[in-house]
Biopython code that builds the backbone (N, CA, C, O; Angstrom):
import numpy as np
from Bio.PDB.StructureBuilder import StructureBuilder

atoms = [
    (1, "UNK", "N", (-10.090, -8.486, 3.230)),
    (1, "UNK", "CA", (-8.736, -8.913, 2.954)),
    (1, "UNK", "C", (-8.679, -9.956, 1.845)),
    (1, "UNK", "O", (-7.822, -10.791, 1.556)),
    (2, "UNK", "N", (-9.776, -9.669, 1.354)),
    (2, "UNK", "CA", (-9.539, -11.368, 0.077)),
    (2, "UNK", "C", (-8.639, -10.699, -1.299)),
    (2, "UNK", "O", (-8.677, -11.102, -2.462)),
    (3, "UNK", "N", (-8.062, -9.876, -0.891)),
    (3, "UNK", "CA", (-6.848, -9.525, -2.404)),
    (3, "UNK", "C", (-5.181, -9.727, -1.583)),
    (3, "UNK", "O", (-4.137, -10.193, -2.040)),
    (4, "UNK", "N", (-5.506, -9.151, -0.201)),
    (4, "UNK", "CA", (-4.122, -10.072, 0.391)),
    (4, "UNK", "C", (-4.296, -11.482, 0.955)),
    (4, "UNK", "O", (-5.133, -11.965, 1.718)),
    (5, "UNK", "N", (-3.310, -11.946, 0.375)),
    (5, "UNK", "CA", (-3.650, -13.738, 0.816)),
    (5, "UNK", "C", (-2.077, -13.888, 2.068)),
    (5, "UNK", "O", (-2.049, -14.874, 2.803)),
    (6, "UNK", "N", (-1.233, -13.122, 2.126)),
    (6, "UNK", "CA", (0.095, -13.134, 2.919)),
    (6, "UNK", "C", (0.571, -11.884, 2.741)),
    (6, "UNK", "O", (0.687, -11.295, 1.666)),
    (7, "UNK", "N", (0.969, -11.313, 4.319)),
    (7, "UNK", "CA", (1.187, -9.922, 4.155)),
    (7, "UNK", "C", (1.434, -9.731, 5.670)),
    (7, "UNK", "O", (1.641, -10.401, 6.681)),
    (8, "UNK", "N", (1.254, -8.033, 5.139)),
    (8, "UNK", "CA", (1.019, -7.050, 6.610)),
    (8, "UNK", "C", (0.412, -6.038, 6.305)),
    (8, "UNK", "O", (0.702, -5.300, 5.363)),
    (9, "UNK", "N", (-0.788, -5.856, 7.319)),
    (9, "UNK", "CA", (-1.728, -5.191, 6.744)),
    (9, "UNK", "C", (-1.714, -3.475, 7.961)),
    (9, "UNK", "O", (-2.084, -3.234, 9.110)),
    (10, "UNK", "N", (-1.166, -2.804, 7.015)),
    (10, "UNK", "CA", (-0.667, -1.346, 8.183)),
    (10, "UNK", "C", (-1.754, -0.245, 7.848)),
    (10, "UNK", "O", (-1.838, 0.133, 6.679)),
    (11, "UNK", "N", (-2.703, 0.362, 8.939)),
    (11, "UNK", "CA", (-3.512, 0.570, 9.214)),
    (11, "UNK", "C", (-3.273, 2.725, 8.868)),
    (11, "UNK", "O", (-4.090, 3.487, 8.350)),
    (12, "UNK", "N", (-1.814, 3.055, 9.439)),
    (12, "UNK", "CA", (-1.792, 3.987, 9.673)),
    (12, "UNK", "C", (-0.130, 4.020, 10.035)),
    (12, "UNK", "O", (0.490, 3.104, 10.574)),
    (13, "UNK", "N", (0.452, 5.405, 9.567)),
    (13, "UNK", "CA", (1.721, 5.303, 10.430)),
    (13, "UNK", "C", (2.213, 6.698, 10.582)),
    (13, "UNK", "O", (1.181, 7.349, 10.418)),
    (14, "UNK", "N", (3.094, 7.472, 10.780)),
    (14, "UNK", "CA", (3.329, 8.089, 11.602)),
    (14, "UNK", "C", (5.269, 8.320, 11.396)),
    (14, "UNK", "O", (6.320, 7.720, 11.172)),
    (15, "UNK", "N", (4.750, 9.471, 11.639)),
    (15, "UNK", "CA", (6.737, 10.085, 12.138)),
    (15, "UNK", "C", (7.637, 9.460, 10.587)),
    (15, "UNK", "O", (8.504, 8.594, 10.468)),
    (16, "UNK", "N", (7.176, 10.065, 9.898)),
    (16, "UNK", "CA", (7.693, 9.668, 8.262)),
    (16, "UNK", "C", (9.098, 10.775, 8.402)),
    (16, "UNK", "O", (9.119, 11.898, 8.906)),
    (17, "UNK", "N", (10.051, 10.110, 7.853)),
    (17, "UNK", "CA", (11.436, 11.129, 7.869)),
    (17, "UNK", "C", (12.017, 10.644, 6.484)),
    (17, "UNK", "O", (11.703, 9.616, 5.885)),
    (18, "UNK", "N", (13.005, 11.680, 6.074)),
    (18, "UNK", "CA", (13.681, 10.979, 4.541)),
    (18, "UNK", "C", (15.074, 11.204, 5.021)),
    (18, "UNK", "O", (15.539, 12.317, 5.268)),
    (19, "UNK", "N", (15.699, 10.093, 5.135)),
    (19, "UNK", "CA", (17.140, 10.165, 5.244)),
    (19, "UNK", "C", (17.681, 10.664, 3.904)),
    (19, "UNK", "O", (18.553, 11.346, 4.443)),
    (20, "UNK", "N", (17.875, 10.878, 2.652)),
    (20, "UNK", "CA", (17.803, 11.369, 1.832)),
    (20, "UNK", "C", (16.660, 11.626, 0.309)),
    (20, "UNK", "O", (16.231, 11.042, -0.686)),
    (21, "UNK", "N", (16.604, 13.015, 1.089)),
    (21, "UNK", "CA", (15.354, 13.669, -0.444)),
    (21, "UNK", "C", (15.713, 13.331, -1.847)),
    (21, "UNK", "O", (15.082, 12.762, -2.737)),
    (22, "UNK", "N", (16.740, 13.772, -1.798)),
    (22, "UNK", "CA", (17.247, 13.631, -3.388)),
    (22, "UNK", "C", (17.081, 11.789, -3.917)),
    (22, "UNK", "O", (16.568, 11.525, -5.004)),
    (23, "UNK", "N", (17.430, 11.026, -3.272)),
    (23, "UNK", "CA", (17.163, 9.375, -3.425)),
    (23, "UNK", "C", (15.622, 9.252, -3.411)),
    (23, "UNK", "O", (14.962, 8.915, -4.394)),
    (24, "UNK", "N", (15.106, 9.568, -2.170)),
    (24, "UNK", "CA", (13.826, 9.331, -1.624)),
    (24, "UNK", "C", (13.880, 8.389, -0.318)),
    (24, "UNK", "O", (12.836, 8.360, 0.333)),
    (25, "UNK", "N", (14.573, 7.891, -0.016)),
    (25, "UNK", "CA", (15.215, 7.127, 1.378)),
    (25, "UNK", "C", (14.431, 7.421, 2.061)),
    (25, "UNK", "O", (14.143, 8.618, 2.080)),
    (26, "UNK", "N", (13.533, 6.271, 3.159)),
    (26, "UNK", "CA", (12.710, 7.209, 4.308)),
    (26, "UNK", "C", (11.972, 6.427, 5.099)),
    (26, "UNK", "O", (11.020, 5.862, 4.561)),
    (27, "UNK", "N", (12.181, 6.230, 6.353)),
    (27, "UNK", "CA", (11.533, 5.322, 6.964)),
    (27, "UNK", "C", (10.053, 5.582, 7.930)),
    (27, "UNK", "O", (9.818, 6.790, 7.953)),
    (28, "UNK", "N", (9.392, 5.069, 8.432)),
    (28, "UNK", "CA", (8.102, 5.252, 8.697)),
    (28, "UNK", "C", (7.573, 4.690, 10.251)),
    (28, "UNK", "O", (7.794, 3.480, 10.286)),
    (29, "UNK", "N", (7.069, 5.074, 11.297)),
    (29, "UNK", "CA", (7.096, 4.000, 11.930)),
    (29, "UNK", "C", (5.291, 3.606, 11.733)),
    (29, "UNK", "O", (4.368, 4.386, 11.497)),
    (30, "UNK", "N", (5.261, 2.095, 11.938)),
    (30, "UNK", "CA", (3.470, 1.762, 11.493)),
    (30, "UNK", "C", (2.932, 1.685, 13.082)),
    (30, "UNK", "O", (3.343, 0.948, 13.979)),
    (31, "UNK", "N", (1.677, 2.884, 13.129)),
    (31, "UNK", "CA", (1.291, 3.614, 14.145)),
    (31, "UNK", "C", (-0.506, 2.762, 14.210)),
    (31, "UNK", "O", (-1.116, 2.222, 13.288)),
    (32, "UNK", "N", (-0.809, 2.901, 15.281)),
    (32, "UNK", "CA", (-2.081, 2.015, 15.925)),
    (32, "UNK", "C", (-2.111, 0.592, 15.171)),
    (32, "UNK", "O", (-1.202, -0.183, 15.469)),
    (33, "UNK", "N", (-3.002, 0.198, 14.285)),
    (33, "UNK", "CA", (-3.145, -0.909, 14.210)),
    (33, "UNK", "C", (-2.469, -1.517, 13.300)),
    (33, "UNK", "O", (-2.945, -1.104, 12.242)),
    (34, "UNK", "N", (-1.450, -2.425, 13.018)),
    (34, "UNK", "CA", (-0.962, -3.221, 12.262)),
    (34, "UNK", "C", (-0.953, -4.849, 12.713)),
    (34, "UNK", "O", (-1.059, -5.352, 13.832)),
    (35, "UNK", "N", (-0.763, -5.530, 11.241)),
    (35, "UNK", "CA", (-1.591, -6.467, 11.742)),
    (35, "UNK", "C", (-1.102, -8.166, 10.742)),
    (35, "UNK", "O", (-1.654, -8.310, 9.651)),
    (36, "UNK", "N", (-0.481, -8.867, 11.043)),
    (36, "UNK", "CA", (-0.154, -10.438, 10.395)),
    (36, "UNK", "C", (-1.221, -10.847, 9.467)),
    (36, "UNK", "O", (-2.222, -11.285, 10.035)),
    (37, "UNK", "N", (-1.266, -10.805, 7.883)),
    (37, "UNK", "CA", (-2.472, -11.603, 7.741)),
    (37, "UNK", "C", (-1.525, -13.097, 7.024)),
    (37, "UNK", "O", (-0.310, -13.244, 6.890)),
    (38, "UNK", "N", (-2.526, -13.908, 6.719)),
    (38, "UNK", "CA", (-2.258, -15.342, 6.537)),
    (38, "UNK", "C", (-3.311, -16.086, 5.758)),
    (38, "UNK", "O", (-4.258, -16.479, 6.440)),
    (39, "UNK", "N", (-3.338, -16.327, 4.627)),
    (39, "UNK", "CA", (-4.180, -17.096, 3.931)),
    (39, "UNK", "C", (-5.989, -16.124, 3.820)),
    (39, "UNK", "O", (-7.170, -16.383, 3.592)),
    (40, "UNK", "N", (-5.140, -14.997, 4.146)),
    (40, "UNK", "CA", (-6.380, -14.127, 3.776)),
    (40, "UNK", "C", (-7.260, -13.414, 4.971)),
    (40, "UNK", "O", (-8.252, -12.684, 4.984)),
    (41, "UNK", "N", (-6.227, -14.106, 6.170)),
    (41, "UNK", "CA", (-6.732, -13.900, 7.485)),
    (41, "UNK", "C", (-6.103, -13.305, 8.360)),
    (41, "UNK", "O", (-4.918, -13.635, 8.389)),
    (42, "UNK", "N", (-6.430, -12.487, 9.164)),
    (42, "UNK", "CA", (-5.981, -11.934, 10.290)),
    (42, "UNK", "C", (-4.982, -12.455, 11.532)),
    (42, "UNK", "O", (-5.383, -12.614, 12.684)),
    (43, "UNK", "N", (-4.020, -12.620, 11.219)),
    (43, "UNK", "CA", (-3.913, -13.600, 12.438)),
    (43, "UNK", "C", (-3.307, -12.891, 13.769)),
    (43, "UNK", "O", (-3.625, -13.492, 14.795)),
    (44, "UNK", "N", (-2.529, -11.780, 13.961)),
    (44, "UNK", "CA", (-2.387, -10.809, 14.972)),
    (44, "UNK", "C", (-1.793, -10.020, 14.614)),
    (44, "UNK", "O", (-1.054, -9.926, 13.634)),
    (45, "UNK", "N", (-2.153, -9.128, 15.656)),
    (45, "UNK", "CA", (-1.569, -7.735, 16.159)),
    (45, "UNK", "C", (0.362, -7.487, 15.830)),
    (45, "UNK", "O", (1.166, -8.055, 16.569)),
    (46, "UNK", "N", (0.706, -6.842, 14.988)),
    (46, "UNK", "CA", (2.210, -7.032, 15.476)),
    (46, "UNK", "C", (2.370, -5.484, 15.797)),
    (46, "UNK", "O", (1.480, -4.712, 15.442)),
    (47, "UNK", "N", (3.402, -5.063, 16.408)),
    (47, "UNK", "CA", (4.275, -3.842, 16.983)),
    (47, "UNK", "C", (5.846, -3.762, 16.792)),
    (47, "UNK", "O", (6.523, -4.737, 16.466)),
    (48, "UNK", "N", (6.211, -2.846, 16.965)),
    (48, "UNK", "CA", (7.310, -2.366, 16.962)),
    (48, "UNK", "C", (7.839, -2.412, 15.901)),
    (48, "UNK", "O", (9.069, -2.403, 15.945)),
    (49, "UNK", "N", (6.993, -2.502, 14.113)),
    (49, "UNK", "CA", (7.790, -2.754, 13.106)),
    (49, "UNK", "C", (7.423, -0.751, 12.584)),
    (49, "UNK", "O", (6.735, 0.160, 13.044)),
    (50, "UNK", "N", (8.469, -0.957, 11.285)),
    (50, "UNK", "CA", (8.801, 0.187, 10.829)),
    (50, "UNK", "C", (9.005, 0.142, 9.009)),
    (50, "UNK", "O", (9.826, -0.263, 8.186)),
    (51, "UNK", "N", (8.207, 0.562, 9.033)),
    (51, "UNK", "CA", (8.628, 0.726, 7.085)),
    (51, "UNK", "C", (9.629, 1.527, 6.447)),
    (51, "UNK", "O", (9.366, 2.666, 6.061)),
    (52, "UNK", "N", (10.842, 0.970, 6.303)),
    (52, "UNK", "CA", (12.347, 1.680, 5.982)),
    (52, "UNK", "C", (12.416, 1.231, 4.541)),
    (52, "UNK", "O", (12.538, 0.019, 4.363)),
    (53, "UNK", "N", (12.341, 2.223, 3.219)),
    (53, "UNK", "CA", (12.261, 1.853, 1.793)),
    (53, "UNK", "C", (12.475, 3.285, 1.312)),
    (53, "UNK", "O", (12.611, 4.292, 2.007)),
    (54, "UNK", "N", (12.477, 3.159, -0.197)),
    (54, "UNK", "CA", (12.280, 4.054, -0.877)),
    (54, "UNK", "C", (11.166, 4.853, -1.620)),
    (54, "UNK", "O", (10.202, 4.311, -2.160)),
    (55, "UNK", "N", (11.330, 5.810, -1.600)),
    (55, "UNK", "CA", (9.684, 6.719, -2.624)),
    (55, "UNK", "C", (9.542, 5.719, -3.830)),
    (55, "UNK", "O", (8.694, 4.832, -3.924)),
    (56, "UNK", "N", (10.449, 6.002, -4.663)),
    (56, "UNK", "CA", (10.480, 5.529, -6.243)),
    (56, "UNK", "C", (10.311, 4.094, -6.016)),
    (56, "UNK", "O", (9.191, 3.739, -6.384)),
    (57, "UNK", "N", (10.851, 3.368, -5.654)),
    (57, "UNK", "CA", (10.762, 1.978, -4.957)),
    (57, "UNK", "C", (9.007, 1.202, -4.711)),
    (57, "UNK", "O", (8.408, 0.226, -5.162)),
    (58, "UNK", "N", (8.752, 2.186, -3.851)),
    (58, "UNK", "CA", (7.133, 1.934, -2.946)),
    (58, "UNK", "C", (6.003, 2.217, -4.660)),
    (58, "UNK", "O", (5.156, 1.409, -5.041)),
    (59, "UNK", "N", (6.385, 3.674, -5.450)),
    (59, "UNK", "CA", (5.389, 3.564, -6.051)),
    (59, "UNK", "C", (5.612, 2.545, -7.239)),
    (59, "UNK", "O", (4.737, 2.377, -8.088)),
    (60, "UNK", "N", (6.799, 1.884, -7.264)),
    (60, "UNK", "CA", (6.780, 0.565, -8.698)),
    (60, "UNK", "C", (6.342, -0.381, -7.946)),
    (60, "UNK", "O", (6.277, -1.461, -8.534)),
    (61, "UNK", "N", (5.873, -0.393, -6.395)),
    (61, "UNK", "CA", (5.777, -2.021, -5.999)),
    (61, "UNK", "C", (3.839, -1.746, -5.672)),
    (61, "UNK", "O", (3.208, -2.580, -5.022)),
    (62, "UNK", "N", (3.268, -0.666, -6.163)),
    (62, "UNK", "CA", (1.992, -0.540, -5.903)),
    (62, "UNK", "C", (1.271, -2.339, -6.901)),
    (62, "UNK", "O", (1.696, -2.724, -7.990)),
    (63, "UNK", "N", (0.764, -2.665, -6.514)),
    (63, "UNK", "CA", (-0.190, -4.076, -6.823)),
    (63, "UNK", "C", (-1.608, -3.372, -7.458)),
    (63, "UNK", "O", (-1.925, -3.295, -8.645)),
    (64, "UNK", "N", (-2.268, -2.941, -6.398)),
    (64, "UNK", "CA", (-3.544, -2.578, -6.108)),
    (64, "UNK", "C", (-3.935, -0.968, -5.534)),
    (64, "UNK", "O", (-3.405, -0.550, -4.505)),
    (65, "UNK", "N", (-4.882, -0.162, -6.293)),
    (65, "UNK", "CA", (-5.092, 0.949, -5.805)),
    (65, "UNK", "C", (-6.496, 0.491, -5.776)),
    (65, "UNK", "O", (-6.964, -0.140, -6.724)),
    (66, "UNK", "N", (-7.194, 0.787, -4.711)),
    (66, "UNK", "CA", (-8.679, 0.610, -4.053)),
    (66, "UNK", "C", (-9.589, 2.064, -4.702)),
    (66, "UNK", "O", (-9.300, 3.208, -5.053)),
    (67, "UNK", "N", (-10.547, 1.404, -4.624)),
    (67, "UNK", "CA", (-11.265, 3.154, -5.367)),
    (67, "UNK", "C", (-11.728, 4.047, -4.451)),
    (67, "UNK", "O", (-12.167, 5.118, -4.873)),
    (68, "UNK", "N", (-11.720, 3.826, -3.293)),
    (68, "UNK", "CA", (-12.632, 4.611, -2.684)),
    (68, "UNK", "C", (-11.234, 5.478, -1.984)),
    (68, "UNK", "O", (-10.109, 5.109, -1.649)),
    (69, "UNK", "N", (-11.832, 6.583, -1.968)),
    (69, "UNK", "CA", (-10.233, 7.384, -1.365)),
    (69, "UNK", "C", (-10.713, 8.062, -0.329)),
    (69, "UNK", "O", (-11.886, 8.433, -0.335)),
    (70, "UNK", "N", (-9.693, 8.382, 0.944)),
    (70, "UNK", "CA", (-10.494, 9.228, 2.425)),
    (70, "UNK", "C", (-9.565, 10.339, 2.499)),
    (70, "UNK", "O", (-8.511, 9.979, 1.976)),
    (71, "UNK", "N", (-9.501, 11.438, 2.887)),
    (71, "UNK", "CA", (-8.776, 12.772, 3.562)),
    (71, "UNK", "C", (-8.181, 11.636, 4.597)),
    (71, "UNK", "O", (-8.711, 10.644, 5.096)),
    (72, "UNK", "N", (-6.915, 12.172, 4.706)),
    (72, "UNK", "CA", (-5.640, 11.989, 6.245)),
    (72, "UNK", "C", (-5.407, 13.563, 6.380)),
    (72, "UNK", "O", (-5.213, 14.429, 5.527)),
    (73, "UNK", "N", (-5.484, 13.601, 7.550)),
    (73, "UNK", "CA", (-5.208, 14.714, 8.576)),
    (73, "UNK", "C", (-4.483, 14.470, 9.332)),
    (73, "UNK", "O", (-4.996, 13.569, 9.997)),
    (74, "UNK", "N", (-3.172, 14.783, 9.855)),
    (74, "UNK", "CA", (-2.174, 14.755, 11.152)),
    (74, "UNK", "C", (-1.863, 16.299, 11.390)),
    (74, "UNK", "O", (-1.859, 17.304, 10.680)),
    (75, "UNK", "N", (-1.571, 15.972, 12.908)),
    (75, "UNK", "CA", (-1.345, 17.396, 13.673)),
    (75, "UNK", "C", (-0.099, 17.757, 12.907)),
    (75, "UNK", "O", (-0.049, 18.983, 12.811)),
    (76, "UNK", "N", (0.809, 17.239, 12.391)),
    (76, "UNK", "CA", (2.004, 18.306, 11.904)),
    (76, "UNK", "C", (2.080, 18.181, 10.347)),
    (76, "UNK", "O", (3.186, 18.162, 9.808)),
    (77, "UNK", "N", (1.139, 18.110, 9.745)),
    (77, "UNK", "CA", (0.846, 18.301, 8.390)),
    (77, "UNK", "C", (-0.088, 19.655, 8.104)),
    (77, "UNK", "O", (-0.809, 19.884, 9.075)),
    (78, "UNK", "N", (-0.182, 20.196, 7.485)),
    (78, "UNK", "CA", (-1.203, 21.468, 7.675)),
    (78, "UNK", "C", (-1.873, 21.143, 6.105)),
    (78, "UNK", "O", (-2.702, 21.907, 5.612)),
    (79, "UNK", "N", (-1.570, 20.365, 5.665)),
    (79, "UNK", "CA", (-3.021, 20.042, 4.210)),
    (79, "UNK", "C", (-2.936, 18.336, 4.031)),
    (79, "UNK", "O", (-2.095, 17.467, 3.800)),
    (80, "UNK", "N", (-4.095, 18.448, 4.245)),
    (80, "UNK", "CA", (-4.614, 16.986, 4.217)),
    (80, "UNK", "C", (-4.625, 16.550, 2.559)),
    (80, "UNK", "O", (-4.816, 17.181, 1.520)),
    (81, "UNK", "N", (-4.300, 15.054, 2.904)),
    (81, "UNK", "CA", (-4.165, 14.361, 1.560)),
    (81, "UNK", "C", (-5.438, 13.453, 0.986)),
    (81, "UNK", "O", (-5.893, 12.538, 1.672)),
    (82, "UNK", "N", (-5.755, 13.645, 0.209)),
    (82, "UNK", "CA", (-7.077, 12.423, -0.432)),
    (82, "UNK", "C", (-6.009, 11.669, -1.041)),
    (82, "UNK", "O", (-5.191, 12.051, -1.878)),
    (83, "UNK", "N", (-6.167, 10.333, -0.394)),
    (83, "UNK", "CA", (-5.359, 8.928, -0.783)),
    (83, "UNK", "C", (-5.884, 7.777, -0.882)),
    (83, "UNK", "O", (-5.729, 7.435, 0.290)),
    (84, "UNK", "N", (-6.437, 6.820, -1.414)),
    (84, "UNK", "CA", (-6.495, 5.312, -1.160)),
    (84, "UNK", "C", (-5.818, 4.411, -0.317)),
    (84, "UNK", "O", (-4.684, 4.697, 0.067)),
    (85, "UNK", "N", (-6.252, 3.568, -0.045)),
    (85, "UNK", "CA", (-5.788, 1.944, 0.414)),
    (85, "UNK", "C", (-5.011, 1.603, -0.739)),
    (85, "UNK", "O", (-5.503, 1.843, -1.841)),
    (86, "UNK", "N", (-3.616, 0.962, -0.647)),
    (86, "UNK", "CA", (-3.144, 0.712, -1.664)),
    (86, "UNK", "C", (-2.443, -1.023, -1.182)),
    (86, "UNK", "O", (-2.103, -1.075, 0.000)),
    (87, "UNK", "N", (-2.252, -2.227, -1.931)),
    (87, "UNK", "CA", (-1.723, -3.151, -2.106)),
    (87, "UNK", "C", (0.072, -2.913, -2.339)),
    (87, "UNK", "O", (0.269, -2.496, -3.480)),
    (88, "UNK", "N", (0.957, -3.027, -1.795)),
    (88, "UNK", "CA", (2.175, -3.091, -2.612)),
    (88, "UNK", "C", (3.209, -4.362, -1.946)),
    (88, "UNK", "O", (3.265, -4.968, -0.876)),
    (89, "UNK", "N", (3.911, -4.369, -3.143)),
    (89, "UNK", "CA", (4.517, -5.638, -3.200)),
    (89, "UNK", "C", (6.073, -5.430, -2.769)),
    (89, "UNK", "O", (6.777, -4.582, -3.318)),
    (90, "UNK", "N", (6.631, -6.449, -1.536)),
    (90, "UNK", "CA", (8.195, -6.326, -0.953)),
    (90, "UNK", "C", (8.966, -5.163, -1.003)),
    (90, "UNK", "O", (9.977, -4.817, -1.616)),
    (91, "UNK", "N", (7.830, -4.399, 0.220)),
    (91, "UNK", "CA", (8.706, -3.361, 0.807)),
    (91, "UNK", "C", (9.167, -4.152, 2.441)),
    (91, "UNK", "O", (8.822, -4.947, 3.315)),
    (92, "UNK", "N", (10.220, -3.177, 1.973)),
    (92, "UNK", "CA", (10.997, -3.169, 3.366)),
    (92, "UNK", "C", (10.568, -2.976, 4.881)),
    (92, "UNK", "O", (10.355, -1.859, 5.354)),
    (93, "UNK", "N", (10.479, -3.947, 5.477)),
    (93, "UNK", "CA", (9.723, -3.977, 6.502)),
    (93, "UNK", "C", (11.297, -4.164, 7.487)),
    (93, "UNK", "O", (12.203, -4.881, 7.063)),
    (94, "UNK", "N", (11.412, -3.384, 8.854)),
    (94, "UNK", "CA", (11.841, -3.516, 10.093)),
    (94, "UNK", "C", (11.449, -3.566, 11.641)),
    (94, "UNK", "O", (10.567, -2.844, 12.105)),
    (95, "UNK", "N", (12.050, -4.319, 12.263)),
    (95, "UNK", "CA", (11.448, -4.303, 13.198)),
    (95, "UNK", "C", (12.854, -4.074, 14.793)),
    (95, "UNK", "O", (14.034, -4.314, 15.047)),
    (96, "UNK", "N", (11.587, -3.452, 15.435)),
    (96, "UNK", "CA", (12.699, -2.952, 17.281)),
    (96, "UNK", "C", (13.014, -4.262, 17.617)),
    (96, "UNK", "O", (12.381, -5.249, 17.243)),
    (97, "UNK", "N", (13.907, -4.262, 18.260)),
    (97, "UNK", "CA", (14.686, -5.641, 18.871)),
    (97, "UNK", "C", (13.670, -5.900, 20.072)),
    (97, "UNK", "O", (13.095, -5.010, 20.698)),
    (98, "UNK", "N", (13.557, -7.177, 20.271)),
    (98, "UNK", "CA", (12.883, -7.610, 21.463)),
    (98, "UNK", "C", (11.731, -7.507, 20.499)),
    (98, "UNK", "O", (11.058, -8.442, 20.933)),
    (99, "UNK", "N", (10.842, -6.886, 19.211)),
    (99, "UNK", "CA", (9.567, -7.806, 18.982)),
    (99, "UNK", "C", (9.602, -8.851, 17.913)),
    (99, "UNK", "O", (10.468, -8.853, 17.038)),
    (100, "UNK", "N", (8.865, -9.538, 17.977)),
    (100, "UNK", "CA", (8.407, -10.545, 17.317)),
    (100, "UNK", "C", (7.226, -10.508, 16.270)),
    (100, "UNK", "O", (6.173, -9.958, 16.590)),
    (101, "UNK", "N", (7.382, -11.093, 15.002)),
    (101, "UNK", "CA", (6.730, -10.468, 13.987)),
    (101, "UNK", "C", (6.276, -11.915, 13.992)),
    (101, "UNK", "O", (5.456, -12.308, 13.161)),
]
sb = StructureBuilder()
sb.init_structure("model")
sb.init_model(0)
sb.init_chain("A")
sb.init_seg("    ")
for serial, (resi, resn, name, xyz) in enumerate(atoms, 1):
    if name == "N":
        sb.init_residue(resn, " ", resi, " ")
    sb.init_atom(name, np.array(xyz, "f"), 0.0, 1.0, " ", f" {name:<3s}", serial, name[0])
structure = sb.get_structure()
């Protein structure tokens, strides 16, 4: 984590929908591990947040593309993607009522 110094560091997510294609509108929910960092550090676990932004949006706020890239596979995708770890800067983050970020 020494390139994020303050953040949220989302591991994986899940159930991606586009409220509108033509915009790119589309929210995300962040699935197993997500996580508070702080001065470069880990500091916990958070839940119940959701990444609600735009396509065009997400790829002007990329920071950092990592070199090493892995296959993602999900059960309702039928072709897997080779992608990186990527850095990006003030996306839209939400969260379920009742958690605490």
């Amino acid at each position: 984590m020494d390139l994020l110094k303050d953040g949220i560091y989302v591991t994986s997510n899940w159930y991606t929908r586009f409220q509108n294609y033509r915009t790119g509108d589309f929210s995300t929910l962040c699935r197993d591990n997500t996580f508070l960092i702080e001065n470069g550090e880990i500091k916990g676990a958070i839940k119940g947040v959701r990444i609600s932004d735009n396509l065009l949006r997400i790829f002007n706020s990329i920071d950092y593309l990592f070199k090493e890239r892995k296959w993602i596979k999900w059960w309702e995708v039928s072709i897997p993607t080779l992608i990186s770890s990527m850095i990006l800067n003030n996306v839209y983050i939400t969260k379920a009522q009742g958690y605490s970020i």
